[in-house]
PyMOL commands that place a pseudoatom at each C-alpha (Angstrom):
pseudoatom trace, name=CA, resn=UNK, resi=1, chain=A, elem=C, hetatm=0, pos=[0.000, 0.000, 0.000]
pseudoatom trace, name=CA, resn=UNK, resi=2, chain=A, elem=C, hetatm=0, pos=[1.435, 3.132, -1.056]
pseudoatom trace, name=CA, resn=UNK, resi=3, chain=A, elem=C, hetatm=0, pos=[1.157, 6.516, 1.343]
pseudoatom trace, name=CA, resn=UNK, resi=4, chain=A, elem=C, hetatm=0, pos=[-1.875, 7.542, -0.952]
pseudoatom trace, name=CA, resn=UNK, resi=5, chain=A, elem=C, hetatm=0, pos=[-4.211, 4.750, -0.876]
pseudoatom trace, name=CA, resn=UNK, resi=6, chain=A, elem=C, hetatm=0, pos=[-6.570, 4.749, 1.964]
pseudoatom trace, name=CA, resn=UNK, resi=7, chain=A, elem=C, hetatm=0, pos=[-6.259, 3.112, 4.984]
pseudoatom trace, name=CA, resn=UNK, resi=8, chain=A, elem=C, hetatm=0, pos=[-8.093, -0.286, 5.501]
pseudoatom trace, name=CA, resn=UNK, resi=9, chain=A, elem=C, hetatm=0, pos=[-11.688, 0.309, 7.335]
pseudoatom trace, name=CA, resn=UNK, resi=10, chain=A, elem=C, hetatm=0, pos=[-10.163, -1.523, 10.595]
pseudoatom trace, name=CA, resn=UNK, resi=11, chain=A, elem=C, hetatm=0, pos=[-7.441, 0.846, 11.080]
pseudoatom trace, name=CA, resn=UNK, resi=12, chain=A, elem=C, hetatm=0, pos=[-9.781, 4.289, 10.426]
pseudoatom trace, name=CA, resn=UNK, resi=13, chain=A, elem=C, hetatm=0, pos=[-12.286, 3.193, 13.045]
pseudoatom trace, name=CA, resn=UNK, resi=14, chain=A, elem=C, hetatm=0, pos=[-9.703, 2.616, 15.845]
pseudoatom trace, name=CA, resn=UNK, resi=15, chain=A, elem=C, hetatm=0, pos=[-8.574, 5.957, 14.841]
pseudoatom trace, name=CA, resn=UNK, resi=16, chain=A, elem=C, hetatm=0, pos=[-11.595, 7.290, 14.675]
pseudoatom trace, name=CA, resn=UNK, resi=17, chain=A, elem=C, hetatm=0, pos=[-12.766, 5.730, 18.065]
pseudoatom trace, name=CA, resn=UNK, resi=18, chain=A, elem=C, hetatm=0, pos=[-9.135, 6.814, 19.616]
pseudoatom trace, name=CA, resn=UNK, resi=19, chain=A, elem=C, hetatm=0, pos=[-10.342, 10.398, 18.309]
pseudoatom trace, name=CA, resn=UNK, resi=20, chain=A, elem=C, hetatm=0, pos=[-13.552, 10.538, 19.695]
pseudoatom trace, name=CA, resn=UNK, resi=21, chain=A, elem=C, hetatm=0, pos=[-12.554, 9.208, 23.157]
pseudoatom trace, name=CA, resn=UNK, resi=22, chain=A, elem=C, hetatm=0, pos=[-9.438, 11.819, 23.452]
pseudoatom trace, name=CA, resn=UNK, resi=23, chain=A, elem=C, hetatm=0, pos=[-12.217, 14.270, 22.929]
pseudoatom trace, name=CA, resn=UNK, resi=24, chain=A, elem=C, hetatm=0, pos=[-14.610, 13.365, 25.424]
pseudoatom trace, name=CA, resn=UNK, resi=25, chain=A, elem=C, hetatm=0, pos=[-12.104, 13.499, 27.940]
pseudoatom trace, name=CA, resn=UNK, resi=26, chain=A, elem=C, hetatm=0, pos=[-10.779, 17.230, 26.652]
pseudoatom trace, name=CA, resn=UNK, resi=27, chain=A, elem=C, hetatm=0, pos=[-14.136, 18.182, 27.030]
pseudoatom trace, name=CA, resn=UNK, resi=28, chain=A, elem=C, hetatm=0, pos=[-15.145, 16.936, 30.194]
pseudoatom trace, name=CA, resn=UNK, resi=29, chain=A, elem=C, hetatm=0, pos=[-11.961, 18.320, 31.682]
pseudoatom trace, name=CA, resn=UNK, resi=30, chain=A, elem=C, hetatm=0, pos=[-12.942, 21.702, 30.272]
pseudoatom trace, name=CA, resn=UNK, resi=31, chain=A, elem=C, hetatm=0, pos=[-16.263, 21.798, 31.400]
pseudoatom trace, name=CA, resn=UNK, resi=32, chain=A, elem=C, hetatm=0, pos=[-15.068, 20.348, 35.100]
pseudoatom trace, name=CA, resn=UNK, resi=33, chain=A, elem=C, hetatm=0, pos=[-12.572, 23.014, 35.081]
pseudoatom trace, name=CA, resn=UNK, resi=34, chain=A, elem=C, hetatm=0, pos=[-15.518, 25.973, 33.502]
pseudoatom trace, name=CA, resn=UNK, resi=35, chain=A, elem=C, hetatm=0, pos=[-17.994, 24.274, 36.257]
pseudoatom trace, name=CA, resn=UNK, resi=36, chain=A, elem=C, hetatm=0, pos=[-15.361, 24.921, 39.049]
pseudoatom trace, name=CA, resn=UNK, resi=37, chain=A, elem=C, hetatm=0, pos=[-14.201, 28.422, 37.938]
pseudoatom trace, name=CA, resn=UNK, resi=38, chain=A, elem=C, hetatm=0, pos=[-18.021, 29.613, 37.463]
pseudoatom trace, name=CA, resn=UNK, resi=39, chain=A, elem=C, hetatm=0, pos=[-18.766, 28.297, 40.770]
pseudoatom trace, name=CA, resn=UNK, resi=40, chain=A, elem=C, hetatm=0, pos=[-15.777, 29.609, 42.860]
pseudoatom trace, name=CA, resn=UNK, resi=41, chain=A, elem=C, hetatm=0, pos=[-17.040, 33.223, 41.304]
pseudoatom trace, name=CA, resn=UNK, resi=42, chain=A, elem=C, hetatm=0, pos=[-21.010, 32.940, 42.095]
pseudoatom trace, name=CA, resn=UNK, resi=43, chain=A, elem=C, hetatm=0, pos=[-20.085, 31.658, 45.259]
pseudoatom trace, name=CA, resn=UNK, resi=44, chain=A, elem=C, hetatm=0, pos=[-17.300, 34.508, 46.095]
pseudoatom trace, name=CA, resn=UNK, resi=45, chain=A, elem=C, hetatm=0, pos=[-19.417, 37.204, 44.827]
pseudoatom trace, name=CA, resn=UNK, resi=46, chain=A, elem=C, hetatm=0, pos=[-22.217, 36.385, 46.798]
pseudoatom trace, name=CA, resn=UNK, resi=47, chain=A, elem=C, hetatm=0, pos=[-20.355, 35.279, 50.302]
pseudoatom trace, name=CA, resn=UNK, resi=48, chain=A, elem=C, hetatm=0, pos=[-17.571, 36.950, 50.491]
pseudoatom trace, name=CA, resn=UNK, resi=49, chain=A, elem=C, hetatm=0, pos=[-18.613, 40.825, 51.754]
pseudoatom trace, name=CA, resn=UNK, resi=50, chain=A, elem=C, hetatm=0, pos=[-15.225, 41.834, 53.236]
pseudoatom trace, name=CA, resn=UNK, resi=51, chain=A, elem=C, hetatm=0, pos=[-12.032, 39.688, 51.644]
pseudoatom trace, name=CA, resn=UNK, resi=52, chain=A, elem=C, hetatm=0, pos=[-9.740, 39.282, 54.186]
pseudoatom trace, name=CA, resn=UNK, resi=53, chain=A, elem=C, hetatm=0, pos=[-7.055, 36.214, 55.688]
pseudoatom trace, name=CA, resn=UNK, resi=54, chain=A, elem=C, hetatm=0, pos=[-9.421, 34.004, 56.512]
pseudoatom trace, name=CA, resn=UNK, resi=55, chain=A, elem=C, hetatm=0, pos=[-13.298, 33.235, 56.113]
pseudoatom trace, name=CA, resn=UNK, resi=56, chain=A, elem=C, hetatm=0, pos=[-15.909, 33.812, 58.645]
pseudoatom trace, name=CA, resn=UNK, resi=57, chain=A, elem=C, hetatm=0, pos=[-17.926, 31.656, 60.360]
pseudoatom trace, name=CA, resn=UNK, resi=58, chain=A, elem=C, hetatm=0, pos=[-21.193, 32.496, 58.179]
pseudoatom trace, name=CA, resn=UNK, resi=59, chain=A, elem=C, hetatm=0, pos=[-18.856, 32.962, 54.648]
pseudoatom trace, name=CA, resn=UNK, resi=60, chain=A, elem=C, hetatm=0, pos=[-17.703, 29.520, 55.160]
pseudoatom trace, name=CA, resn=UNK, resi=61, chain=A, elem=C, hetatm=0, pos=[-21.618, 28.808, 55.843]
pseudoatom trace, name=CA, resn=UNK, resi=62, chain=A, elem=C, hetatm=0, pos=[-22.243, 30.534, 52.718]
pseudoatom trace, name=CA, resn=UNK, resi=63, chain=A, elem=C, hetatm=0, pos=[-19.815, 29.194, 50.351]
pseudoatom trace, name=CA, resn=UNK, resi=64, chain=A, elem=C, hetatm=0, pos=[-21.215, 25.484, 51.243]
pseudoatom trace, name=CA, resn=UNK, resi=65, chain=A, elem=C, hetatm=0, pos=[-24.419, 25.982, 50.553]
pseudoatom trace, name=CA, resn=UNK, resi=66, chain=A, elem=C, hetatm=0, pos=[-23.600, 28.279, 47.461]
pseudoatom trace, name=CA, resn=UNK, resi=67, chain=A, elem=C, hetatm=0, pos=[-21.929, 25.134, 46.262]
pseudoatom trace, name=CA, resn=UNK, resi=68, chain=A, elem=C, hetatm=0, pos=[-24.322, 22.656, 46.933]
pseudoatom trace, name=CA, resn=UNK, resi=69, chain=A, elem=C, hetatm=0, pos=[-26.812, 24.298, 45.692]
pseudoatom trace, name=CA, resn=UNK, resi=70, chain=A, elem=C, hetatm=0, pos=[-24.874, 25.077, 41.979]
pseudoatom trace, name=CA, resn=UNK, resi=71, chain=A, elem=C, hetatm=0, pos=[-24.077, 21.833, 42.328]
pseudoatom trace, name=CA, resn=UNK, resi=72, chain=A, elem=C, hetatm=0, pos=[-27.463, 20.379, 42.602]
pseudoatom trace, name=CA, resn=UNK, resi=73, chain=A, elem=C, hetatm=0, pos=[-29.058, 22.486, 40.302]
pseudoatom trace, name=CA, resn=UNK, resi=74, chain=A, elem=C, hetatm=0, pos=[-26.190, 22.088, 37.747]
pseudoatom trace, name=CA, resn=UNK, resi=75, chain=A, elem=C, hetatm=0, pos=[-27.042, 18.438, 38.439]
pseudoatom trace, name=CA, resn=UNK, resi=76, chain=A, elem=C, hetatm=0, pos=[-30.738, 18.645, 37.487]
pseudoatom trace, name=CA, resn=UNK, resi=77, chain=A, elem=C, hetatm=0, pos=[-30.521, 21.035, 34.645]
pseudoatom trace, name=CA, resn=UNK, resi=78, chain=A, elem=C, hetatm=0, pos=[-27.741, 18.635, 33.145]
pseudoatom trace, name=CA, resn=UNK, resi=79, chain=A, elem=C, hetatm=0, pos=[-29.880, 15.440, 33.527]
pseudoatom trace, name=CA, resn=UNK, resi=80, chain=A, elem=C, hetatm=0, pos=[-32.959, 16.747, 32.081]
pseudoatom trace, name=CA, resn=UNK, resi=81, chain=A, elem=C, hetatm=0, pos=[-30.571, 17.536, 28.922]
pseudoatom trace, name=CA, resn=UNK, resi=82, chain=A, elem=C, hetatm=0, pos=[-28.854, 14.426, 28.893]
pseudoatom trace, name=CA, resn=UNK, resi=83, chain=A, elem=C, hetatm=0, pos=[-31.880, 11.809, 29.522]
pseudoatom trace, name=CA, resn=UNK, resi=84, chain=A, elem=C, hetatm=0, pos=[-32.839, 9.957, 26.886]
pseudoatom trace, name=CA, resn=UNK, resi=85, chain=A, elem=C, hetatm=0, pos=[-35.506, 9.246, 25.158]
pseudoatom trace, name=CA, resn=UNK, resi=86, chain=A, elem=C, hetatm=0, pos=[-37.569, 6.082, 26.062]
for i in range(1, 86): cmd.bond("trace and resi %d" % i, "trace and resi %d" % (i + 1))
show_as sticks, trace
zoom trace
């Protein structure tokens, strides 16, 4: 086989599949790393009224729920997208 013919079928799909995999991974590190990023802001924005050394008592409150809430609701609105169809 010369460098112009194509490649057999067997050897395209495993690249193909390698392909696809790699990119599922790429872009659930992105979108862990976006997810983690938005929700340090939100959360900051919202709890944090004085920056200082260290967090308060109710920031540190704050921040937990903040994030379990995102969380959650980042949870629901991302299972209602992905479910599929029966």
């Amino acid at each position: 086989m010369d460098s112009f013919s194509a490649p057999s079928s067997d050897s395209s799909q495993f690249s193909a599949n390698e392909f696809r995999d790699q990119l599922k991974t790429q872009l659930a590190q992105a979108y862990a790393e976006e997810f983690l990023e938005t929700l340090r802001v939100k959360c900051f924005d919202k709890c944090i009224t004085k920056p200082g050394s260290s967090l308060s008592g109710s920031e540190s409150s704050c921040i937990s729920r903040c994030m379990e809430r995102y969380i959650e609701a980042t949870s629901i609105v991302s299972g209602a997208l992905f479910k599929t169809p029966h």
